[in-house]
Backbone atoms as SQL, in Angstrom:
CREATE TABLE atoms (id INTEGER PRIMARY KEY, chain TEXT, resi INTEGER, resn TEXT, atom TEXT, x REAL, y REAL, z REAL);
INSERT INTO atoms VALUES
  (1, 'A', 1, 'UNK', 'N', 0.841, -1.197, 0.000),
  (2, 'A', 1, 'UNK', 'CA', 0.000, 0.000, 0.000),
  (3, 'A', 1, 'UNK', 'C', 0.874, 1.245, 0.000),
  (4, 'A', 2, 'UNK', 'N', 0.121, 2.608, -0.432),
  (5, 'A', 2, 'UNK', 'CA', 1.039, 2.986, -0.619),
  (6, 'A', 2, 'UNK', 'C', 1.002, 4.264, 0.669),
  (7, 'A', 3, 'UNK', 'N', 1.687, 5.197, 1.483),
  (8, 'A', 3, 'UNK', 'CA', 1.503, 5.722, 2.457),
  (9, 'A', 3, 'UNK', 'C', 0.561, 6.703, 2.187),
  (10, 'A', 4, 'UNK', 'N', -0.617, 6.567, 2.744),
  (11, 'A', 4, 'UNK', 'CA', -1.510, 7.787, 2.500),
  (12, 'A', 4, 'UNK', 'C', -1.703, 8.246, 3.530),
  (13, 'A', 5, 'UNK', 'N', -1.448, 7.682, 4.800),
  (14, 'A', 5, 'UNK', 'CA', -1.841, 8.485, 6.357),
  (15, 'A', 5, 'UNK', 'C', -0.478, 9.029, 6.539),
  (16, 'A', 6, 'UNK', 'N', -0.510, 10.322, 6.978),
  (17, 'A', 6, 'UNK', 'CA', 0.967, 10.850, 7.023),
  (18, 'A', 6, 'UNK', 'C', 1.362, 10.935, 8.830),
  (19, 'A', 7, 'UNK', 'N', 0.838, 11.490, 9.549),
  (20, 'A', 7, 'UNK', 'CA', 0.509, 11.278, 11.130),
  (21, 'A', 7, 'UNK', 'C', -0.802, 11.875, 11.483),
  (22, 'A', 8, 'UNK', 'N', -0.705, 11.003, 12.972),
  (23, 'A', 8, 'UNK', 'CA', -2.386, 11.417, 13.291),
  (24, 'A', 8, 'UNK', 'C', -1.962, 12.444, 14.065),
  (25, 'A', 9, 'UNK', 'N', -3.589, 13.660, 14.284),
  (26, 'A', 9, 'UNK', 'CA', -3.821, 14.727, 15.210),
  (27, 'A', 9, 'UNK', 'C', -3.551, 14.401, 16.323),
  (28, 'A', 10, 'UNK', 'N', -2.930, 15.306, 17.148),
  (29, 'A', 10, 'UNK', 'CA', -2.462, 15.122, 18.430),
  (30, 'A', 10, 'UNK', 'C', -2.975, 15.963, 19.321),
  (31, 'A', 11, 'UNK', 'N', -4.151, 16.718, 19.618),
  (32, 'A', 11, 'UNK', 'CA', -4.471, 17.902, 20.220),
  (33, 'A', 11, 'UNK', 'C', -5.593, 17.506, 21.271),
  (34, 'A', 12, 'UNK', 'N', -6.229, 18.722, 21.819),
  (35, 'A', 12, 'UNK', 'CA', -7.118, 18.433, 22.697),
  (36, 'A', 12, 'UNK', 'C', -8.146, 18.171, 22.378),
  (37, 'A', 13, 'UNK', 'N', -8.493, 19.158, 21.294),
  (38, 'A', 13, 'UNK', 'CA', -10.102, 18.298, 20.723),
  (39, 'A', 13, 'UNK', 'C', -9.779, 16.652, 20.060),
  (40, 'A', 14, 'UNK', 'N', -8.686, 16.906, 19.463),
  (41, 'A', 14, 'UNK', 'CA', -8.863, 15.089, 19.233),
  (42, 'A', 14, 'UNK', 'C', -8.602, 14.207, 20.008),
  (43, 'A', 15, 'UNK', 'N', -7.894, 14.434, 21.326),
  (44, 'A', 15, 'UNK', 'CA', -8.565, 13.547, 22.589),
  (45, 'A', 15, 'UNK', 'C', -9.559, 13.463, 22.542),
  (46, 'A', 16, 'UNK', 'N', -10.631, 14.515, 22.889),
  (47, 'A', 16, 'UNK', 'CA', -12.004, 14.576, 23.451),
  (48, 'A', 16, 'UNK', 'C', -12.550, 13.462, 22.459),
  (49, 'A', 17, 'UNK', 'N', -12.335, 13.903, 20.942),
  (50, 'A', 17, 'UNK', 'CA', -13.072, 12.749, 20.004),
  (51, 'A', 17, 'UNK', 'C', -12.895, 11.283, 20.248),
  (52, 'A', 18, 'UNK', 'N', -11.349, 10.839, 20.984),
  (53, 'A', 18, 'UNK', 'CA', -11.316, 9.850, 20.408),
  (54, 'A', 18, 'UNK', 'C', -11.585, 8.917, 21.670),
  (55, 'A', 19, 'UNK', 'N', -12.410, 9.487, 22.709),
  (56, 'A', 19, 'UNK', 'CA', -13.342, 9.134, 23.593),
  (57, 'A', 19, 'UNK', 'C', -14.450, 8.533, 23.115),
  (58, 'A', 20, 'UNK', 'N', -14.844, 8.871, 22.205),
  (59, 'A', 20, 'UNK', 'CA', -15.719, 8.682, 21.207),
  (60, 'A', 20, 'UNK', 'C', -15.637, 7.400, 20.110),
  (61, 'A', 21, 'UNK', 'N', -14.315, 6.958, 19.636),
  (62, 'A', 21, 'UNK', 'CA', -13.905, 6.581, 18.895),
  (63, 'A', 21, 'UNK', 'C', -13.818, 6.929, 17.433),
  (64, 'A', 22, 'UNK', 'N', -13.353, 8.550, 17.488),
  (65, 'A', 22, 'UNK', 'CA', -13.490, 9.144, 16.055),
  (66, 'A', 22, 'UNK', 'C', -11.978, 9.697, 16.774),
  (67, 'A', 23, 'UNK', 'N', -10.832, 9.383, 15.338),
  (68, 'A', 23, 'UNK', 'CA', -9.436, 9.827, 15.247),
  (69, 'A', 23, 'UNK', 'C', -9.313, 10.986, 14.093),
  (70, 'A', 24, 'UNK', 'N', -8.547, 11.732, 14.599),
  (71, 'A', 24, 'UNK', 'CA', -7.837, 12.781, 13.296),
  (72, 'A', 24, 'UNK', 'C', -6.535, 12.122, 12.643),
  (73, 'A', 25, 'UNK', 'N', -6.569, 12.473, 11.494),
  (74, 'A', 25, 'UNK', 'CA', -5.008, 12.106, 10.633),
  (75, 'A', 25, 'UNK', 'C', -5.134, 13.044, 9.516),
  (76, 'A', 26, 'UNK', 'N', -3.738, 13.479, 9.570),
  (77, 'A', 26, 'UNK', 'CA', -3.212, 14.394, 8.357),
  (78, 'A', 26, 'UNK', 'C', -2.743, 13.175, 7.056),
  (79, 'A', 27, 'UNK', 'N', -3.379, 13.407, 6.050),
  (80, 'A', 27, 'UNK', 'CA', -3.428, 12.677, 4.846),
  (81, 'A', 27, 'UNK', 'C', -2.725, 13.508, 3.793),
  (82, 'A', 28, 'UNK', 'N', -2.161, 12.021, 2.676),
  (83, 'A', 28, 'UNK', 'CA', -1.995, 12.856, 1.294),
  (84, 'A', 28, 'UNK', 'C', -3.053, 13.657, 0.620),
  (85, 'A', 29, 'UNK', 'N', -2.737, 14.453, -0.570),
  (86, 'A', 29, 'UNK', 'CA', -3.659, 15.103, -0.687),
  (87, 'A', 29, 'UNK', 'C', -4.410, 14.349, -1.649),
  (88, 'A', 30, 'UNK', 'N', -3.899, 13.415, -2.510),
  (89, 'A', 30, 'UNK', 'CA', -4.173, 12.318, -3.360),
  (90, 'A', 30, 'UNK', 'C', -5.396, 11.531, -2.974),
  (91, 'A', 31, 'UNK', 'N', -5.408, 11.243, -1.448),
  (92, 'A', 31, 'UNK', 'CA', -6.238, 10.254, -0.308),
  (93, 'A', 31, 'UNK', 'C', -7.557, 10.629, -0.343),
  (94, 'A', 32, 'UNK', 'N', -8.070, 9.153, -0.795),
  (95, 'A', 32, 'UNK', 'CA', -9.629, 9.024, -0.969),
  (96, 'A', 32, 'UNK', 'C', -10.258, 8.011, -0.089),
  (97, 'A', 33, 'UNK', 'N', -11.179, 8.189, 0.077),
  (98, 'A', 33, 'UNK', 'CA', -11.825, 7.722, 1.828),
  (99, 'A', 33, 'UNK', 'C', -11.796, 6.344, 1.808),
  (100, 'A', 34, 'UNK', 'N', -11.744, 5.520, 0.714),
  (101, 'A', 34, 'UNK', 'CA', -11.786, 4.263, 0.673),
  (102, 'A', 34, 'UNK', 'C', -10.714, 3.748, 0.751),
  (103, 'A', 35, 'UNK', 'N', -9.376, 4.145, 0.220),
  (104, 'A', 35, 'UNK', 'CA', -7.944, 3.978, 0.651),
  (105, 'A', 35, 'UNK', 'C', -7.672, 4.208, 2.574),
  (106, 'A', 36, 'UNK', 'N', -8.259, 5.582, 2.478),
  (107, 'A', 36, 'UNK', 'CA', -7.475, 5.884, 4.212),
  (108, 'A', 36, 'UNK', 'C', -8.421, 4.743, 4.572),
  (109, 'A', 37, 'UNK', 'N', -10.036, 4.826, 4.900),
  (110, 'A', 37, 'UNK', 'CA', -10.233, 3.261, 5.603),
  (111, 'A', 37, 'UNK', 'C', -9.440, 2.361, 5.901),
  (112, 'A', 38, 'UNK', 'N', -9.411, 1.567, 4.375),
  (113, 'A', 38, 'UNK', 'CA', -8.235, 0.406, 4.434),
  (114, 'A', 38, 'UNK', 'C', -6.868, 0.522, 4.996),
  (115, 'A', 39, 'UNK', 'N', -6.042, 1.572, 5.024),
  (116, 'A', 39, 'UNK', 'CA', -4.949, 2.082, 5.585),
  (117, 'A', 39, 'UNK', 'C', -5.269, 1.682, 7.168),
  (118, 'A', 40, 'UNK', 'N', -5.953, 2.372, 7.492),
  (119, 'A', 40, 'UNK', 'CA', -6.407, 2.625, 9.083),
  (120, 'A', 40, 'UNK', 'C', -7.003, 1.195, 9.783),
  (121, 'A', 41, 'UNK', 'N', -7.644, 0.674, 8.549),
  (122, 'A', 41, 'UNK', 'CA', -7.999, -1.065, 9.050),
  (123, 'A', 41, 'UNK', 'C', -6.954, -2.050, 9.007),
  (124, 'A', 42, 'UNK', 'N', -5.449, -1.636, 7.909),
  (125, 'A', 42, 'UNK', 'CA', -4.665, -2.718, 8.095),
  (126, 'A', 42, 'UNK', 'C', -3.401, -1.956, 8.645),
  (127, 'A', 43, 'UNK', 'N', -3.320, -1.272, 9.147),
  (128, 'A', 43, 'UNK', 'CA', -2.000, -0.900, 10.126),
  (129, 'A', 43, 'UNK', 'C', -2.303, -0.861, 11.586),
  (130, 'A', 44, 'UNK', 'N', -4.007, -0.293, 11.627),
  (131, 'A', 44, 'UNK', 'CA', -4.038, -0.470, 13.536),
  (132, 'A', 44, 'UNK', 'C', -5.101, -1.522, 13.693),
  (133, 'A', 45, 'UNK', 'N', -5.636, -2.764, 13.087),
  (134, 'A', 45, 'UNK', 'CA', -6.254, -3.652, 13.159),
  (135, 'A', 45, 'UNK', 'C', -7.800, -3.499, 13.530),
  (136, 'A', 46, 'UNK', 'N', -8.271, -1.834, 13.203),
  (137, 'A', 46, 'UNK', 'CA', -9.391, -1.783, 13.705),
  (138, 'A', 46, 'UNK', 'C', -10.909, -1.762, 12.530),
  (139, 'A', 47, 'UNK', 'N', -11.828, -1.955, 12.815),
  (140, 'A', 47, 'UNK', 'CA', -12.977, -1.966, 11.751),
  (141, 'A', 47, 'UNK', 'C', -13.398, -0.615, 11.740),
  (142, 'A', 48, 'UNK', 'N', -13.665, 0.117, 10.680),
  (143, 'A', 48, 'UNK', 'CA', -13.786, 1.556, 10.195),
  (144, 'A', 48, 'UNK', 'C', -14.805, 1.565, 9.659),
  (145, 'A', 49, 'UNK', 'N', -16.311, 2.685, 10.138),
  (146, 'A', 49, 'UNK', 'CA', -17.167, 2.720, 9.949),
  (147, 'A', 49, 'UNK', 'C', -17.687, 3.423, 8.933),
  (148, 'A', 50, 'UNK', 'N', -17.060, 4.662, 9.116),
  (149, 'A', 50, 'UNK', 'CA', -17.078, 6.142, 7.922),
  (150, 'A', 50, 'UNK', 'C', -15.476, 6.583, 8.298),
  (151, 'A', 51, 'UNK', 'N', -15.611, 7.624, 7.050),
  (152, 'A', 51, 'UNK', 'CA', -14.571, 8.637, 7.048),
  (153, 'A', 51, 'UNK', 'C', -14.949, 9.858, 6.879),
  (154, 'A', 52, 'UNK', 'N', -14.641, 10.826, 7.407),
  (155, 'A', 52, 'UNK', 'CA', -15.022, 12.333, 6.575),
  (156, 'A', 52, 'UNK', 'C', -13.529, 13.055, 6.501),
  (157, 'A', 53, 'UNK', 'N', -13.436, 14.083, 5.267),
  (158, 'A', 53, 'UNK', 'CA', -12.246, 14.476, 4.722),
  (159, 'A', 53, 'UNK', 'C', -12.841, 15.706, 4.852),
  (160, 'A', 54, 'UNK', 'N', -11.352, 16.633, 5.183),
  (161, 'A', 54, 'UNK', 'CA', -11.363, 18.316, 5.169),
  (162, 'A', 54, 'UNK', 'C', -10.406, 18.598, 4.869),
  (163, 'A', 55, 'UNK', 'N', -10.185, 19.759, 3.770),
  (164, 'A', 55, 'UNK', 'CA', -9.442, 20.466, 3.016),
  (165, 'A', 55, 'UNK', 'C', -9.589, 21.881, 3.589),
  (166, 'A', 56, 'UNK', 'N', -7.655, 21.909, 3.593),
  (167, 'A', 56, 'UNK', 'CA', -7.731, 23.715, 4.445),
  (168, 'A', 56, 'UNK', 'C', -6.816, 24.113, 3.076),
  (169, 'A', 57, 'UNK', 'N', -6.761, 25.599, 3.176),
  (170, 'A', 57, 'UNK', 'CA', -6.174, 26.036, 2.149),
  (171, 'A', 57, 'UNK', 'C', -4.950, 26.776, 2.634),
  (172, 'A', 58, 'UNK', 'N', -3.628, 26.577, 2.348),
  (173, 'A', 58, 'UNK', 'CA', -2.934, 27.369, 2.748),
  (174, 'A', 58, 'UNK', 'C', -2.731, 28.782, 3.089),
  (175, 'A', 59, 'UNK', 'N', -1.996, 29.491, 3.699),
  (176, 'A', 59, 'UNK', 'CA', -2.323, 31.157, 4.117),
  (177, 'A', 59, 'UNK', 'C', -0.974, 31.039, 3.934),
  (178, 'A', 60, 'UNK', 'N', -0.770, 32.794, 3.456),
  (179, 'A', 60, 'UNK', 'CA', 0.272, 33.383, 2.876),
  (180, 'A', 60, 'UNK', 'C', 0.664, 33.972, 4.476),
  (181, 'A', 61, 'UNK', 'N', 1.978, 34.018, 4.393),
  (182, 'A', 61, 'UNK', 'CA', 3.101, 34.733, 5.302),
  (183, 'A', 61, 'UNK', 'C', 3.733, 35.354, 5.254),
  (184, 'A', 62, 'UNK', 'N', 3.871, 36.687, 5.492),
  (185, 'A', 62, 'UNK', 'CA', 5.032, 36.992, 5.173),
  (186, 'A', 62, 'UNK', 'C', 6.714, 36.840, 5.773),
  (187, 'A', 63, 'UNK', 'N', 7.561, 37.216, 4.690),
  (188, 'A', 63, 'UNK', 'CA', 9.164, 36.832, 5.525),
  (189, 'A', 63, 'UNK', 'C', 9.652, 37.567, 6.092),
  (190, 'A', 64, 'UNK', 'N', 10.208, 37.744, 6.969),
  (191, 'A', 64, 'UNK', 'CA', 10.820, 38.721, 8.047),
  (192, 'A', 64, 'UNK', 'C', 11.716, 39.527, 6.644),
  (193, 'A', 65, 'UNK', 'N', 11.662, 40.961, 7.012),
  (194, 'A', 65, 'UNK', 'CA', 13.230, 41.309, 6.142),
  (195, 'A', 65, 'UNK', 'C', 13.357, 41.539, 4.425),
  (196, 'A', 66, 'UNK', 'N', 12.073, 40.988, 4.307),
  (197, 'A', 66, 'UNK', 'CA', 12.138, 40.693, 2.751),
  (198, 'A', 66, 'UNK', 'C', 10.487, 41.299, 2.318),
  (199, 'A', 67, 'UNK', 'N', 10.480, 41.461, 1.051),
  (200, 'A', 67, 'UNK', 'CA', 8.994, 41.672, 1.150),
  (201, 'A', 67, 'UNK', 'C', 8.185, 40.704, 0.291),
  (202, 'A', 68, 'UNK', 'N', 8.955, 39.457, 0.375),
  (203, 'A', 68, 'UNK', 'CA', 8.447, 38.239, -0.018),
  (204, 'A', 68, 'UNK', 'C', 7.600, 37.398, 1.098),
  (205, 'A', 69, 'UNK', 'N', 6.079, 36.707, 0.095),
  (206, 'A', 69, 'UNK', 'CA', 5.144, 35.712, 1.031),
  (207, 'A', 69, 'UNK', 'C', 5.528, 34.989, 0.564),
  (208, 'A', 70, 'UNK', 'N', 5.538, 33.549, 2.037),
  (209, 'A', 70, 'UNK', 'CA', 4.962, 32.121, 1.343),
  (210, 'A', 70, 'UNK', 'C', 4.127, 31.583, 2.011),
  (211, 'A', 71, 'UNK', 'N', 3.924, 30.399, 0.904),
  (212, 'A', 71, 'UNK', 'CA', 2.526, 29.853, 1.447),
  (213, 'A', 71, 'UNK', 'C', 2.912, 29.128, 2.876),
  (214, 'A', 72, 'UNK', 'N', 2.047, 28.662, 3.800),
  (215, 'A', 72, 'UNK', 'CA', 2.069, 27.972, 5.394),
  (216, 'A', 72, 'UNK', 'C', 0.828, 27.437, 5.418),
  (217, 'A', 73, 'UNK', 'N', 1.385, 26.317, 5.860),
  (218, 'A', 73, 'UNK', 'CA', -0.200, 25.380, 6.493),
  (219, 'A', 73, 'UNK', 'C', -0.730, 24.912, 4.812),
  (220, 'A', 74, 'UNK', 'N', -2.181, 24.428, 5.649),
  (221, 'A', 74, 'UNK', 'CA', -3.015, 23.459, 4.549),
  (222, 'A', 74, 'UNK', 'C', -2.915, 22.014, 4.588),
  (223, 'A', 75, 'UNK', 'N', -3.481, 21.838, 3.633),
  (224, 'A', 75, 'UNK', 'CA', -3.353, 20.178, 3.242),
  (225, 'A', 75, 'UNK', 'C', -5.024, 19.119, 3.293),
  (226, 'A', 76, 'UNK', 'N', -4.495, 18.269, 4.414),
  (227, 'A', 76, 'UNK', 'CA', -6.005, 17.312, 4.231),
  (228, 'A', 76, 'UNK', 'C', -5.869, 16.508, 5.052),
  (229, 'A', 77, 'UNK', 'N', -7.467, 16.299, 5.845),
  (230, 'A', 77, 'UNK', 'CA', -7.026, 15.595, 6.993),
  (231, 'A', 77, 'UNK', 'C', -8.446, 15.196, 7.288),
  (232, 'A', 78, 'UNK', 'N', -8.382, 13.572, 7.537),
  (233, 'A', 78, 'UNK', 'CA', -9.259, 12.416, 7.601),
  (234, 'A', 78, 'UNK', 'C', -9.677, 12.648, 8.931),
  (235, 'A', 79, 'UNK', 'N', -11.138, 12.609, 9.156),
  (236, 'A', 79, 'UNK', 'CA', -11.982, 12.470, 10.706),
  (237, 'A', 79, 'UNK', 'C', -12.022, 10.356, 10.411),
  (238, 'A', 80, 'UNK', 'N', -11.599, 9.642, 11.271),
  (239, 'A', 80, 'UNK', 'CA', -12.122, 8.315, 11.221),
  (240, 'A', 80, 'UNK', 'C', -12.909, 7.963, 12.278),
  (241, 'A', 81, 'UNK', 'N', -13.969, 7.410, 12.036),
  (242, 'A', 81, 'UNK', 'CA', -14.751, 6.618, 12.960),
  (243, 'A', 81, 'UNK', 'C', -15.167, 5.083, 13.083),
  (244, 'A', 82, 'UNK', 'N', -14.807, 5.196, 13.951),
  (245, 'A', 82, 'UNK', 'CA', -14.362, 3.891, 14.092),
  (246, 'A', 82, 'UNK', 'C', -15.879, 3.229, 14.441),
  (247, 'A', 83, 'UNK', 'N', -15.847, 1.782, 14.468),
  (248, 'A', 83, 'UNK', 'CA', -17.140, 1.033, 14.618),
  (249, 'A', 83, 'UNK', 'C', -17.037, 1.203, 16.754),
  (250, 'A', 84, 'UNK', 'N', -18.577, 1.039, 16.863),
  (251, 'A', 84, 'UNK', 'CA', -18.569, 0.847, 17.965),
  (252, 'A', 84, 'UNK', 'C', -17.613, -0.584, 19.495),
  (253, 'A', 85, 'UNK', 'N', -17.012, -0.021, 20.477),
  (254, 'A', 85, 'UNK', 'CA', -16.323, -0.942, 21.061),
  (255, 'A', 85, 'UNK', 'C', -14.775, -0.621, 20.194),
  (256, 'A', 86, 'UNK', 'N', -14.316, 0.072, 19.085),
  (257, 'A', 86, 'UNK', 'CA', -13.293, -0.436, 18.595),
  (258, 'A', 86, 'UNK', 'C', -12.357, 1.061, 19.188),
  (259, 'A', 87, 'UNK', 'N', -10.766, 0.654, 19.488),
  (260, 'A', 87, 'UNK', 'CA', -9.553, 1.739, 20.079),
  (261, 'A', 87, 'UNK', 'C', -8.780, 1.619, 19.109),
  (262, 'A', 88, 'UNK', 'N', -8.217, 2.493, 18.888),
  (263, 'A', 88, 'UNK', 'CA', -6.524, 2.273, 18.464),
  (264, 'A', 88, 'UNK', 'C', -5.997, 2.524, 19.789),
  (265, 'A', 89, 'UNK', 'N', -5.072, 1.458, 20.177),
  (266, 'A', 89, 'UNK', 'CA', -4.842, 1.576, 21.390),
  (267, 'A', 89, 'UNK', 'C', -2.947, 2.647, 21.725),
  (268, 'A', 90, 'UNK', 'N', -2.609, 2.855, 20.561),
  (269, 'A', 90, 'UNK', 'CA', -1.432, 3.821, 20.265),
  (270, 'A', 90, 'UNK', 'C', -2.092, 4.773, 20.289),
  (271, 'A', 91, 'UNK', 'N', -2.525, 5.280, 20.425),
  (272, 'A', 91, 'UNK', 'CA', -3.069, 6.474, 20.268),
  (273, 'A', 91, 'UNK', 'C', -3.940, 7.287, 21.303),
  (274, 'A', 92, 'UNK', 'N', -4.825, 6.237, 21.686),
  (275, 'A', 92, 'UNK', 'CA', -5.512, 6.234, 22.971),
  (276, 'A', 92, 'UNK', 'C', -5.399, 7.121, 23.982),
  (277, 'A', 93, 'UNK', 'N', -5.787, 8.358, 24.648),
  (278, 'A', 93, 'UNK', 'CA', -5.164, 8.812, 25.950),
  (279, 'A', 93, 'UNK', 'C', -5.518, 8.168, 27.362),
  (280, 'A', 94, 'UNK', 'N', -4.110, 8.164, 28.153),
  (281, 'A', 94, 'UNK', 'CA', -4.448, 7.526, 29.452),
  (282, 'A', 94, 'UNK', 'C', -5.230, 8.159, 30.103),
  (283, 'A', 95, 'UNK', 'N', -6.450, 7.001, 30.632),
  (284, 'A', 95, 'UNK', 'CA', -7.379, 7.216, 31.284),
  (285, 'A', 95, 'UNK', 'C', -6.906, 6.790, 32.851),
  (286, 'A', 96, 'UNK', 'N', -5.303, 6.638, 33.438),
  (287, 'A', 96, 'UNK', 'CA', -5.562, 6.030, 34.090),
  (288, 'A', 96, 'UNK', 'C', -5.337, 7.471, 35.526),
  (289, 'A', 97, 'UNK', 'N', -4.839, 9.171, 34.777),
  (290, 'A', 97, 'UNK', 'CA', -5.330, 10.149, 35.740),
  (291, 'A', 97, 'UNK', 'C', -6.237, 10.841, 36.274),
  (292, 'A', 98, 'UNK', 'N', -7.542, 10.559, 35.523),
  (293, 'A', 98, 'UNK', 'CA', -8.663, 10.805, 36.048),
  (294, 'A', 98, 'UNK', 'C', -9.051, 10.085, 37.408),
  (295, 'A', 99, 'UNK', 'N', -8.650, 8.718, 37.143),
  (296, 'A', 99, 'UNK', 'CA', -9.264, 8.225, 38.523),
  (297, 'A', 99, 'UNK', 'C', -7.728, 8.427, 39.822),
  (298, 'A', 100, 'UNK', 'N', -6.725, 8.973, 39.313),
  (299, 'A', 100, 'UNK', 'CA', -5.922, 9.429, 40.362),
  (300, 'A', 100, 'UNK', 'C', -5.977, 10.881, 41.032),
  (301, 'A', 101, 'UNK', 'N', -6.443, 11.791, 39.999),
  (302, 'A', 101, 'UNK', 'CA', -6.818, 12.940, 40.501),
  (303, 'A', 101, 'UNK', 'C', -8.098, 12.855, 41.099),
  (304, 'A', 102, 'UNK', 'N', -8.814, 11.779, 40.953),
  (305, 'A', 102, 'UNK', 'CA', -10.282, 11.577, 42.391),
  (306, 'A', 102, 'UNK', 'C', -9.569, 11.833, 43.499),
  (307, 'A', 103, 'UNK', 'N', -8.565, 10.752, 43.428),
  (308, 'A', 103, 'UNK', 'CA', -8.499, 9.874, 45.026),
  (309, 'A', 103, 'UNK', 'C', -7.348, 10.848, 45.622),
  (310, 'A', 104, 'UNK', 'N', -6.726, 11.933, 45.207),
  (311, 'A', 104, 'UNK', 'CA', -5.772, 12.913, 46.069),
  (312, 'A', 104, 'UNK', 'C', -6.443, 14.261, 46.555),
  (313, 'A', 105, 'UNK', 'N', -7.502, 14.693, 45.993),
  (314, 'A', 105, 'UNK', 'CA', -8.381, 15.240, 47.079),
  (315, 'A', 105, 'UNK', 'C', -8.852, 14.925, 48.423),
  (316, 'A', 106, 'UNK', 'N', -9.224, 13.547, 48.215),
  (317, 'A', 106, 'UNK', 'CA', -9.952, 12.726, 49.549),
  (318, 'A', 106, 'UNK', 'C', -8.784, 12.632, 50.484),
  (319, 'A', 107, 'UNK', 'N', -7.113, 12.446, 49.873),
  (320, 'A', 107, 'UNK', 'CA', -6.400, 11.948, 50.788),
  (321, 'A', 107, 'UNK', 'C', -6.085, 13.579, 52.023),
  (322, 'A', 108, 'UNK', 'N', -6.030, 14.583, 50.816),
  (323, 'A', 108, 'UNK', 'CA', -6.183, 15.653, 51.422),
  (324, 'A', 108, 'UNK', 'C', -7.038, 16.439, 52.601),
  (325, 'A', 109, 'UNK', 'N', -8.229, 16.201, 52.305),
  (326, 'A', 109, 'UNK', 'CA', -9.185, 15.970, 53.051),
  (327, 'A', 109, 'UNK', 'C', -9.039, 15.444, 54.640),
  (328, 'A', 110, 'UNK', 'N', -8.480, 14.331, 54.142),
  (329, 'A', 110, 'UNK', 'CA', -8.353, 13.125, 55.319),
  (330, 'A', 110, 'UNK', 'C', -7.430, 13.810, 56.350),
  (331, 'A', 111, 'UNK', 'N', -6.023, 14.284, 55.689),
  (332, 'A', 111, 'UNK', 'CA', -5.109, 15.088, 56.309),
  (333, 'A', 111, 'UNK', 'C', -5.676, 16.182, 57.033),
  (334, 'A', 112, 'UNK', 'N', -6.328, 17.139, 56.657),
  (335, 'A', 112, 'UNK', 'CA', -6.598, 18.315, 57.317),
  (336, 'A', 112, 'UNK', 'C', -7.357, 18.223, 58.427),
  (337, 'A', 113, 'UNK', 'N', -8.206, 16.961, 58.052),
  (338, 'A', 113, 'UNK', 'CA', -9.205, 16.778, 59.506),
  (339, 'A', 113, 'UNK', 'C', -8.522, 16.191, 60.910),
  (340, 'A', 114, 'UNK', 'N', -7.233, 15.464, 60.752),
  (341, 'A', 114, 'UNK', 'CA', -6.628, 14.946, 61.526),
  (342, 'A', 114, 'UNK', 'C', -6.153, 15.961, 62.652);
């Protein structure tokens, strides 16, 4: 196959999504939804339900010093959703500080009353 997922989104809203089981990935621009699927079903072993694709358009910059622009940013980038029950588990954020930031209030708590 040939590389059409280039890396996945790494941010806060795509945590929140992938609570959900919907991932971001920056794609070729070539990449058509039936390729990234298959990509995404045979590199992280998971079953892929839909895809949706978004196209940004690059923005001009200018250069320090010069009174030349260039282009910045853009490209294309796959929403995947995954079938229900299914993780990429690389990707995944640890869930395991939520339930540690419970339990250090209470210990606090416990302290002050002593």
């Amino acid at each position: 196959m040939n590389q059409v997922v280039k890396k996945p989104i790494l941010s806060e809203k795509a945590y929140q999504l992938m609570k959900n089981g919907i991932y971001s990935f920056v794609v070729t621009d070539a990449a058509r939804k039936e390729n990234i699927a298959k990509e995404i079903a045979f590199q992280f072993g998971v079953k892929v339900a839909k895809v949706n694709i978004a196209k940004s358009a690059p923005k001009a910059k200018r250069i320090a010093k010069t009174r030349k622009f260039a282009k910045v940013g853009g490209g294309k980038k796959a929403i995947v959703f995954l079938e229900k029950g299914q993780i990429i588990a690389a990707l995944a954020p640890k869930q395991e500080s939520k339930s540690k930031s419970k339990k250090e209030p209470d210990k606090k708590e416990e302290k002050k009353g002593k």
